[in-house]
VOSEFI-779728 format. One line per 5 residues: number of its first residue (from 0); their letters; for each residue x, y, z of C-alpha. Coordinates in nm, 3 decimals, m for minus. Layout:
// residues N
NUM> A> X Y Z | ...
This chain:
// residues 504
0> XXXXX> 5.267 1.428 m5.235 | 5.291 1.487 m4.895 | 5.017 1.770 m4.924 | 4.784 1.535 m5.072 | 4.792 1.323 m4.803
5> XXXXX> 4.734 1.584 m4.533 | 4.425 1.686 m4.752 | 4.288 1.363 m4.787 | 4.345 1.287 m4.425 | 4.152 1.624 m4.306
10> XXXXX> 3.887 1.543 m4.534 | 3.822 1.156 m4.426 | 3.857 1.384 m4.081 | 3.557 1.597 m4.168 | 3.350 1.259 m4.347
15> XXXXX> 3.392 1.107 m4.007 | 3.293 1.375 m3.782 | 2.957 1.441 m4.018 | 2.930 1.083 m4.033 | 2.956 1.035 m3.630
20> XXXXX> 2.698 1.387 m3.539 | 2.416 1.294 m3.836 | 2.203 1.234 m3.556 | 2.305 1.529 m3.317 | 2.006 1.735 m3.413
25> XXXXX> 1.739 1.494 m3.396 | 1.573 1.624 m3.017 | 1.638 1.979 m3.099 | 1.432 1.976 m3.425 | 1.161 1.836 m3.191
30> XXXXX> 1.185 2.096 m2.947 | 1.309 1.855 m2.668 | 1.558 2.019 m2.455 | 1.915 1.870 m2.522 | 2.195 1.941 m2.238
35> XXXXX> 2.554 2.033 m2.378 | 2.854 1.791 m2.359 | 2.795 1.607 m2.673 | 3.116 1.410 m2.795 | 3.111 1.326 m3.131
40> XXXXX> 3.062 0.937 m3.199 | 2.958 0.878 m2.790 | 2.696 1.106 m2.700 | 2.647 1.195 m2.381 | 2.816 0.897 m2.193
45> XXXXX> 3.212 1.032 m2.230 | 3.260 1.016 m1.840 | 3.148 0.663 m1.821 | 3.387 0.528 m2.124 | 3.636 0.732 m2.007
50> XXXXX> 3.602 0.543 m1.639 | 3.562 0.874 m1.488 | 3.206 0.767 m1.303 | 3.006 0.507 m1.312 | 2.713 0.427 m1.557
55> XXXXX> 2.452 0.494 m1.276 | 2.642 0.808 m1.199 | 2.651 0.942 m1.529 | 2.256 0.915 m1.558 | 2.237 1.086 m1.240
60> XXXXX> 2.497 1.336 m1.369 | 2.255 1.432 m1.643 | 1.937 1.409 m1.429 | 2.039 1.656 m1.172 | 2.189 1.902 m1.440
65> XXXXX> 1.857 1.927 m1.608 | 1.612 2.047 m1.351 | 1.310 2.224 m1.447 | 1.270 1.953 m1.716 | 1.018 1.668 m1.743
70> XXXXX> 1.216 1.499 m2.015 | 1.527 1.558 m2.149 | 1.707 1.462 m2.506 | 2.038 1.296 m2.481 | 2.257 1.066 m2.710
75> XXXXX> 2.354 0.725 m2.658 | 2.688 0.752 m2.879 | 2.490 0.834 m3.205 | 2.114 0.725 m3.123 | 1.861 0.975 m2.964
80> XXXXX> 1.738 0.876 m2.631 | 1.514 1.023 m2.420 | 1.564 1.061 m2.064 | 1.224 1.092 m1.896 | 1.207 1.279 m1.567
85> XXXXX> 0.857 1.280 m1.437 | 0.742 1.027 m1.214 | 0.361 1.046 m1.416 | 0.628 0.988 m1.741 | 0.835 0.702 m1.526
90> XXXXX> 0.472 0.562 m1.502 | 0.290 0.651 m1.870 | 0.623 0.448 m2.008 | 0.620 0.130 m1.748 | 0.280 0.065 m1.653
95> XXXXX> m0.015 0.360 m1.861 | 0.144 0.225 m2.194 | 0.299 m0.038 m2.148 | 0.249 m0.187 m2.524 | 0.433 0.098 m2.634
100> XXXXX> 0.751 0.055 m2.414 | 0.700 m0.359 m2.330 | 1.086 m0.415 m2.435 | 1.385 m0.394 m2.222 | 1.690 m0.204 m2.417
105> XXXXX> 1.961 m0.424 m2.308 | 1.961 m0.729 m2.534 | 2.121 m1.017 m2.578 | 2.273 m1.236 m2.894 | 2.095 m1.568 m2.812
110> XXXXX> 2.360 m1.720 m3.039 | 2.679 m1.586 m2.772 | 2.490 m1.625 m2.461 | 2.194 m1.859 m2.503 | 2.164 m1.919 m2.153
115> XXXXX> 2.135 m1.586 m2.095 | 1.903 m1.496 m2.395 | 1.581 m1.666 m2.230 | 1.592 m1.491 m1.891 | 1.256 m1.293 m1.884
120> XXXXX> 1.471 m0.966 m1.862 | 1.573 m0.920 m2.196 | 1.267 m1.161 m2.400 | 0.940 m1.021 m2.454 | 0.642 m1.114 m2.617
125> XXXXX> 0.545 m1.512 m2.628 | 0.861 m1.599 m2.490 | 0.852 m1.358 m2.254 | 0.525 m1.458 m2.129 | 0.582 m1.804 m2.080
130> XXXXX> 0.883 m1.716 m1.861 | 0.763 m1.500 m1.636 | 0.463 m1.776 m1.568 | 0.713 m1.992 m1.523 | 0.893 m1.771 m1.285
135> XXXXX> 0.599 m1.707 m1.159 | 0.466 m1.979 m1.100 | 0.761 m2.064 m0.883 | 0.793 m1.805 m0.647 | 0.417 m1.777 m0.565
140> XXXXX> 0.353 m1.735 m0.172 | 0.300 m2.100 m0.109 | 0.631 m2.241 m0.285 | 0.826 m1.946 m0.139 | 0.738 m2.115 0.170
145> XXXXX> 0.903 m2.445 0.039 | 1.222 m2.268 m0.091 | 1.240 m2.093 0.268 | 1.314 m2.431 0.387 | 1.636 m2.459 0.193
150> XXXXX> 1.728 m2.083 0.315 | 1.728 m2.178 0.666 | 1.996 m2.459 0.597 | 2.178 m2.207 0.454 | 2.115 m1.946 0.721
155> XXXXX> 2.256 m2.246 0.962 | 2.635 m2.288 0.691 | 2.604 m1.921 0.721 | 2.595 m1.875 1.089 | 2.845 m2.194 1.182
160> XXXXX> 3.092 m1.967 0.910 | 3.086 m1.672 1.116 | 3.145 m1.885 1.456 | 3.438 m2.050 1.333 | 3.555 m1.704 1.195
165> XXXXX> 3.517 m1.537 1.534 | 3.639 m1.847 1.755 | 3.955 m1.733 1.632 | 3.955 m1.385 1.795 | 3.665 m1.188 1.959
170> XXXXX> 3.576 m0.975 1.643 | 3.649 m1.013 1.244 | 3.717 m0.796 0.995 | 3.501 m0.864 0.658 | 3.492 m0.767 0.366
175> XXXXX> 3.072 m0.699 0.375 | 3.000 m0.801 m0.029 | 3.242 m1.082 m0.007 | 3.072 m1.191 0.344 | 2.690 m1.167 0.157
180> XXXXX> 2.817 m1.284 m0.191 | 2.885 m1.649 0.004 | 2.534 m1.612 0.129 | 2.332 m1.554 m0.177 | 2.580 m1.778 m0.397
185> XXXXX> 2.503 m2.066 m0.159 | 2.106 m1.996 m0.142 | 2.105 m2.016 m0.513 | 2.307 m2.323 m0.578 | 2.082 m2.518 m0.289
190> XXXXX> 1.758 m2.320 m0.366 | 1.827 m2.286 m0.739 | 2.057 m2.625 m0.845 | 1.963 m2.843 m0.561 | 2.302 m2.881 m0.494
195> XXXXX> 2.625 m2.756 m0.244 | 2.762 m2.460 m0.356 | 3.036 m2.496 m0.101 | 3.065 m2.114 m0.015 | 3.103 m2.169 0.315
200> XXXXX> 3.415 m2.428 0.275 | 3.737 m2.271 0.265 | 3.922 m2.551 0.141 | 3.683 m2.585 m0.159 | 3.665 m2.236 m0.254
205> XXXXX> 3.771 m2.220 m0.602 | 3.500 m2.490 m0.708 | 3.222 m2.276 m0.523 | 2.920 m2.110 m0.654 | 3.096 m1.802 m0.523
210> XXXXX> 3.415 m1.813 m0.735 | 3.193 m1.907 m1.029 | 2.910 m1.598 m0.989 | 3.230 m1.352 m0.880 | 3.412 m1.481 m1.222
215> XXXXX> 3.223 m1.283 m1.444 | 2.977 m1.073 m1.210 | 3.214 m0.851 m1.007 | 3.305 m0.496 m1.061 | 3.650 m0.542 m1.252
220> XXXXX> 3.777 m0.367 m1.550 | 3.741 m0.666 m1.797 | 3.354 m0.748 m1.717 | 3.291 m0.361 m1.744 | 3.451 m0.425 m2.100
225> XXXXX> 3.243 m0.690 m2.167 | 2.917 m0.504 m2.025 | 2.962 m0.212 m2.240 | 3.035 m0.437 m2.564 | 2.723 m0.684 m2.479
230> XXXXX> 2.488 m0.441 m2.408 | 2.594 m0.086 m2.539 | 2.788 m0.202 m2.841 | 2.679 m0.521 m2.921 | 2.777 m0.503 m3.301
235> XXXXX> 3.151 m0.529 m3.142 | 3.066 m0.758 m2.928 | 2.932 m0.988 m3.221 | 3.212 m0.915 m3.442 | 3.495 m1.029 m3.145
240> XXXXX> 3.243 m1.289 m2.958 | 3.243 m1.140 m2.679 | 3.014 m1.321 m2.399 | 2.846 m1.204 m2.100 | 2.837 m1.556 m1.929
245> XXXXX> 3.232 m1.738 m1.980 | 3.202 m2.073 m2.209 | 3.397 m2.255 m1.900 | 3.075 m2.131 m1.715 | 2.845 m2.218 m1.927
250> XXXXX> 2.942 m2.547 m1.961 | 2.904 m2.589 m1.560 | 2.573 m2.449 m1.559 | 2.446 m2.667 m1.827 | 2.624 m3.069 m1.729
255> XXXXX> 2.482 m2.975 m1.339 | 2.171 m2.917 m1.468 | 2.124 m3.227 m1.695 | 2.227 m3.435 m1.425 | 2.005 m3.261 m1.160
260> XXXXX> 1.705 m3.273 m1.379 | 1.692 m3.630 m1.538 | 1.724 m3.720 m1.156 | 1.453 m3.517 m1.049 | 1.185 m3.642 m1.342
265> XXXXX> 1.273 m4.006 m1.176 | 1.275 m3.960 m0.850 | 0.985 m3.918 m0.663 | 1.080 m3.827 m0.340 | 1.035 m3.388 m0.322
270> XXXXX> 1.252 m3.177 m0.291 | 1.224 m2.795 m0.187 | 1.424 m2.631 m0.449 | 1.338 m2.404 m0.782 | 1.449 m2.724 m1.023
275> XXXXX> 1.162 m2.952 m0.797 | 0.902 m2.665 m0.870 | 1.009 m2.689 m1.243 | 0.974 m3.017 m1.238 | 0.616 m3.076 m1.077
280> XXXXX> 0.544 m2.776 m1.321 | 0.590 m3.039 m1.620 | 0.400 m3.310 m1.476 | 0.134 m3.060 m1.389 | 0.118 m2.902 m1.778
285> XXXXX> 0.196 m3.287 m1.872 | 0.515 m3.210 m2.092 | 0.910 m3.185 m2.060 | 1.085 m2.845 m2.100 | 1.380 m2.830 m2.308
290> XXXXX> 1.677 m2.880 m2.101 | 1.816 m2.577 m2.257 | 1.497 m2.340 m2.134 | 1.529 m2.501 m1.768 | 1.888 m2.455 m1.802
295> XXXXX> 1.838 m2.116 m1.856 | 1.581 m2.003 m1.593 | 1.841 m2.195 m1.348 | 2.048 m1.935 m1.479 | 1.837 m1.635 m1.418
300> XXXXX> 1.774 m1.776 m1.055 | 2.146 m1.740 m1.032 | 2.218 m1.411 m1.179 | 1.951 m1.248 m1.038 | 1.957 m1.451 m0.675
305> XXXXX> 2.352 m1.380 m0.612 | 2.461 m1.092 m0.758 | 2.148 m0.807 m0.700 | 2.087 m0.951 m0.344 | 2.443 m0.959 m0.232
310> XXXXX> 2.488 m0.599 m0.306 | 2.171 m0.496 m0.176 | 2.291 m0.693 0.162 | 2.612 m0.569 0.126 | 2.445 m0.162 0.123
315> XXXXX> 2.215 m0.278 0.422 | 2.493 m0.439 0.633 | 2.667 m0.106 0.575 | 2.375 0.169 0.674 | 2.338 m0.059 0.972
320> XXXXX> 2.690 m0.002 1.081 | 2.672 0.360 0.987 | 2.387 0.372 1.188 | 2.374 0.193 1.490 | 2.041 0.304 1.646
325> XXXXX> 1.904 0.189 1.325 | 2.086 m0.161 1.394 | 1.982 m0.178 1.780 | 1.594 m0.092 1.656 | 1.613 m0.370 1.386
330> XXXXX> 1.796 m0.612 1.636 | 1.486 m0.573 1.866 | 1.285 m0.618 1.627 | 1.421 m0.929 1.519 | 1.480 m1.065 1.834
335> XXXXX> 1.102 m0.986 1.968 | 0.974 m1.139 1.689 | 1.129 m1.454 1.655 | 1.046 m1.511 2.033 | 0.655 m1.546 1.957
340> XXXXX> 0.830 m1.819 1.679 | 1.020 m1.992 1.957 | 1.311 m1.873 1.749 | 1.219 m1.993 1.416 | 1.279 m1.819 1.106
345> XXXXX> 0.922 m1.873 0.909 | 0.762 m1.720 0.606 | 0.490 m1.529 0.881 | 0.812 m1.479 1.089 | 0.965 m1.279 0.815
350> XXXXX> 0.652 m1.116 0.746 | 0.592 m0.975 1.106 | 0.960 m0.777 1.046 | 0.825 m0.455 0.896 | 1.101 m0.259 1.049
355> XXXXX> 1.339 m0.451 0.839 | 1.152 m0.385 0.533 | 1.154 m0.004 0.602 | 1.555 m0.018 0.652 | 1.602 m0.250 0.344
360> XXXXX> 1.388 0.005 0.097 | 1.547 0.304 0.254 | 1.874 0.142 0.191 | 1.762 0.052 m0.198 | 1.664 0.415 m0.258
365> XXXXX> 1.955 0.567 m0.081 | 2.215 0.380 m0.285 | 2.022 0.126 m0.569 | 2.198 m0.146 m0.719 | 2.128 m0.033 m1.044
370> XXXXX> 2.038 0.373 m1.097 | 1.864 0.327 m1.430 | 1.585 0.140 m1.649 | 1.617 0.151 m2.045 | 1.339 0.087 m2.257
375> XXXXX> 1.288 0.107 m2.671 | 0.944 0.219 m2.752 | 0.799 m0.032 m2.980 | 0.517 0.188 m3.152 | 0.488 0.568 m3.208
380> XXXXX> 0.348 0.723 m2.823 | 0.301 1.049 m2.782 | 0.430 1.186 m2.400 | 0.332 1.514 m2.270 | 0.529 1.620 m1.967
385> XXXXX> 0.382 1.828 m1.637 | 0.601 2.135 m1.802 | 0.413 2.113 m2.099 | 0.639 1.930 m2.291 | 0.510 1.730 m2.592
390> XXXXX> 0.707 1.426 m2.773 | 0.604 1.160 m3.023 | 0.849 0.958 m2.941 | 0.912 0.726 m3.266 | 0.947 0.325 m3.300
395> XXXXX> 1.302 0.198 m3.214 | 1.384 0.516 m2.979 | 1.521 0.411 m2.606 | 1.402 0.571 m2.303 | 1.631 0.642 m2.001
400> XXXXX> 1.481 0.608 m1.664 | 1.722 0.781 m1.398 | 1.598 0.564 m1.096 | 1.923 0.679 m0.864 | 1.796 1.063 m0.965
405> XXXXX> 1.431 0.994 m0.879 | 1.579 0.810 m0.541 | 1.713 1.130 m0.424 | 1.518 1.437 m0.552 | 1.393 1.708 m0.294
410> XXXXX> 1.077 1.739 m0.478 | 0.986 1.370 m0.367 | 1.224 1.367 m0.053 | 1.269 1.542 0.209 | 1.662 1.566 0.342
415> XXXXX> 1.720 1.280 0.047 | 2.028 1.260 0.182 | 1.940 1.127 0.512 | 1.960 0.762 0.534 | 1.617 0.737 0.721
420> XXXXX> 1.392 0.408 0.728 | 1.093 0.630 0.923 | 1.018 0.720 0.546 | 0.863 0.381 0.473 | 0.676 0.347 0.788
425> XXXXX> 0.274 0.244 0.751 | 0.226 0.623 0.895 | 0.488 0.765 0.628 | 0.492 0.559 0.320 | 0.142 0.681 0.174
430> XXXXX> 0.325 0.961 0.110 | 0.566 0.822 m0.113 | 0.528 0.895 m0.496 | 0.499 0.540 m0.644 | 0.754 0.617 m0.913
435> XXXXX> 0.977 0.759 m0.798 | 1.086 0.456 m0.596 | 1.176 0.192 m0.847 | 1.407 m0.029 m0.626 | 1.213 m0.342 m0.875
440> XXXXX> 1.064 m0.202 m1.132 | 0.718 m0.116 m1.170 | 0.464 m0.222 m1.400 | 0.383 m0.558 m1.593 | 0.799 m0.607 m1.618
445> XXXXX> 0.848 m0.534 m1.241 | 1.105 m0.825 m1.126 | 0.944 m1.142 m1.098 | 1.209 m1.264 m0.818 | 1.153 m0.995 m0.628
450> XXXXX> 0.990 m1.130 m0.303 | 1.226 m1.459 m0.341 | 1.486 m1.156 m0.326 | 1.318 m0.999 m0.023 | 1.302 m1.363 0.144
455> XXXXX> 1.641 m1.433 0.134 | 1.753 m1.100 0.210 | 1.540 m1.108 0.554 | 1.662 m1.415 0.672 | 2.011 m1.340 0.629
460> XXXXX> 1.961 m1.021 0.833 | 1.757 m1.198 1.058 | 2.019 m1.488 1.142 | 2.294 m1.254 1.156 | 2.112 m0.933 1.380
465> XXXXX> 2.014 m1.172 1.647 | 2.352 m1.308 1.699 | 2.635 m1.074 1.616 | 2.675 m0.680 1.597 | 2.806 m0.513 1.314
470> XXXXX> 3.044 m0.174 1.311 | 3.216 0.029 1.027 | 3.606 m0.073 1.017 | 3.775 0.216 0.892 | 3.911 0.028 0.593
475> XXXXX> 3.546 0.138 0.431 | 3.639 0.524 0.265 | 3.355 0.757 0.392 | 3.175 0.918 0.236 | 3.122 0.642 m0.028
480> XXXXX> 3.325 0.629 m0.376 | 3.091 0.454 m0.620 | 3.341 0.207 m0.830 | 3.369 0.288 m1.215 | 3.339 m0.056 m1.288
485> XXXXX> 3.090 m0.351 m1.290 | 2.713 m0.251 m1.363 | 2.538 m0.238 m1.050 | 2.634 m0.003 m0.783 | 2.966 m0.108 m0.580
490> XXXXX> 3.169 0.108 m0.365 | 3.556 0.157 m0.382 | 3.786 m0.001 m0.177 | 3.482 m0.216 m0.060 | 3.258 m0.221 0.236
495> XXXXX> 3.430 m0.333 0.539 | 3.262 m0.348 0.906 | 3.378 m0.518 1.209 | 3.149 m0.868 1.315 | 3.127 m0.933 1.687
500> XXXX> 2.915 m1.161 1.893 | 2.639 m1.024 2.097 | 2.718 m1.031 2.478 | 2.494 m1.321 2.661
């Protein structure tokens, strides 16, 4: 008896492991090199289950271990996927033929996450056309100068918090995501909600826009759980409900925004927030949105407005403490220019600080928030790499895009390494192969917030450069530890720096 159970138990062993590697020929039958370290039933992503390194890490992993290459074959547990390393690939998938590749991979069960399911991120076709013109729409040149309005108030909570910090002693410690996580949680909930996020308000912390967004946003072991079940395996994440945005935050999102909204379509006095542009957007195409859909790209301003800028800030705040001839050649800037404003943060004033854009991009391809792009192809496209390599790449197959790899290859980079914003100067930056910068995107799908992004991201470095200094505490562990958890880039043990005022 006992034999017979050890023999069925190796075979349902060997059904399994046939069943789990069907696919595990599939790139070299096409002649596409395949790297080694396949684990049955994973793929190539073992180090990233395993929380050895992070996702971004484990694309770069594979990148840099496949020189030589224009695309590579990997495995996404058991699906093929093709990892394409050629900036005239990067551009044939995102912008050449863009038809072929128009979908995002990550999706998202509109019937877990509904709020989620209409951000123009993971929708495409009809749906996503009418909310990116939406979107759009919104964050055009002239009503980005509207929404800078509401930035500045927060640029004033933002500064008063870091004087009554420092009144206490003559410098502060902080915690440099924390610190920029207030910043962009408030500009969203003002900007985005038309209402107080209370980020700034100690006492009312736990009701803030920054406890909500930090909830189910930051790097922790649970919302890395949920990540990789929403997005990677999503038929587990169906079968235990698992949902990217919490119920309890759902609900939020959705009773502020049905009270905000029926106020707005009565009131006529303006308002210069992203629900007032939404708003004159109905009475302009002469019909209400669903409450759900508004709901929804409130949502998107949120996700995308507090958690991506906050950890680009937090990266920036960092190479400027690293680096503080950078930071004294930014200050200047600053400074200078908001003299011929009469010390005025404006939309041209914000402009004028080209410096600060060069610092912010080198800091985005340095260390990106997130060091990939997926894509599915949606019909057959044939590729043909720079090496010579040929692949009809089939209906239903994903494409990796290894943006942190790109970010930091010698072929495209000189001393990638070197954190060095003299790369994106107007002398420098013609030089600069297109794709194999993607700190946005490129193509029809780049990010539609990015210049709201950019905007807020200036005029927090703005208000805080011309007042205080920042310096690396040495809580922050140098050189950096990328986390294992959360999606986008985060380092270990945070980013700490010391805040002091500027001598008069």
């Amino acid at each position: 008896m006992a034999v017979t159970y050890i023999f069925l138990i190796v075979v349902a062993l060997i059904v399994l492991y046939l069943y789990l590697t069907r696919n595990y020929k599939y790139w070299q039958k096409r002649g596409i090199p395949c790297p080694d370290g396949i684990v049955p039933g994973v793929g190539h992503f073992w180090d990233f289950l395993s929380q050895k390194i992070s996702l971004s890490e484990c694309c770069r992993k594979l990148y840099n271990a496949n020189q030589g290459h224009s695309m590579v074959g990997i495995y996404n547990f058991t699906s093929p996927m093709l990892m394409v390393r050629d900036p005239n690939l990067v551009k044939t998938v995102l912008q050449t033929k863009f038809t072929s590749f128009h979908e995002n991979a990550l999706k998202i069960d509109p019937e877990l996450d509904p709020l989620l399911a209409n951000n123009p991120f993971f929708t495409y076709g009809d749906k996503w056309m009418t909310g990116r013109k939406r979107l759009t729409y919104a964050f055009s040149s002239m009503r980005l100068k509207i929404l800078l309005e509401t930035v500045k108030q927060v640029c004033e909570k933002f500064e008063n918090f870091l004087d009554r910090k420092l009144n206490k002693s003559g410098k502060v410690e902080m915690e440099l995501k924390d610190l920029f996580a207030r910043f962009t949680a408030q500009v969203v909930s003002s900007a985005g909600f038309g209402v107080d996020g209370m980020c700034f308000d100690d006492e009312k912390e736990r009701e803030s826009f920054y406890a909500i967004g930090k909830s189910f946003l930051e790097p922790s072991v649970m919302n890395t759980l949920v990540f990789t079940l929403t997005f990677f395996l999503p038929i587990f994440g169906k079968i235990f409900k698992v949902r990217f945005i919490p119920k309890k935050t759902d609900r939020f999102f959705r009773s502020v925004l049905t009270e905000v909204i029926e106020q707005r379509r009565i009131d006529s006095t303006p308002r210069n927030d992203f629900l007032q542009l939404m708003v004159d957007l109905e009475r302009t195409e002469n019909q209400k949105f669903d409450i759900q859909i508004l709901t929804s790209h409130a949502v998107s301003f949120f996700v995308d407005g507090y958690e991506t800028s906050s950890n680009v800030l937090s990266f920036v705040g960092f190479q400027l403490a690293s680096h503080p001839k950078v930071q004294n050649k930014l200050r200047e800037e600053v400074v200078s220019v908001l003299e011929k404003y009469d010390g005025v943060i404006t939309y041209d004033t914000l402009k004028e600080m080209t410096y600060m854009d060069q610092v912010i991009s080198e800091s985005q391809r340095t260390i990106p928030a997130l060091g990939f792009m997926t894509k599915i192809c949606t019909e057959e496209c044939e590729l043909k790499g720079s090496d010579g390599l040929v692949c009809r790449v089939q209906p239903g197959t994903e494409i990796l895009i290894p943006v942190h790899g790109l970010q930091e290859d010698p072929r495209y980079w000189e001393n990638p390494q070197v954190f060095d914003p003299e790369r994106f100067s107007p002398e420098n930056k013609h030089n600069i192969e297109k794709f194999a910068f993607l700190p946005f995107g490129e193509g029809p799908r780049i990010c539609v917030g990015m210049r709201m992004a950019l905007l807020q991201i200036k005029a927090c470095l703005a208000t805080l450069l011309r007042k205080y200094s920042l310096e690396l505490s040495p809580k922050t562990r140098v050189p950096l530890k990328i986390s294992t958890s959360g999606f986008l880039t985060a380092a270990e043990g945070g980013l700490w720096a010391y805040i002091r005022p500027l001598e008069a």
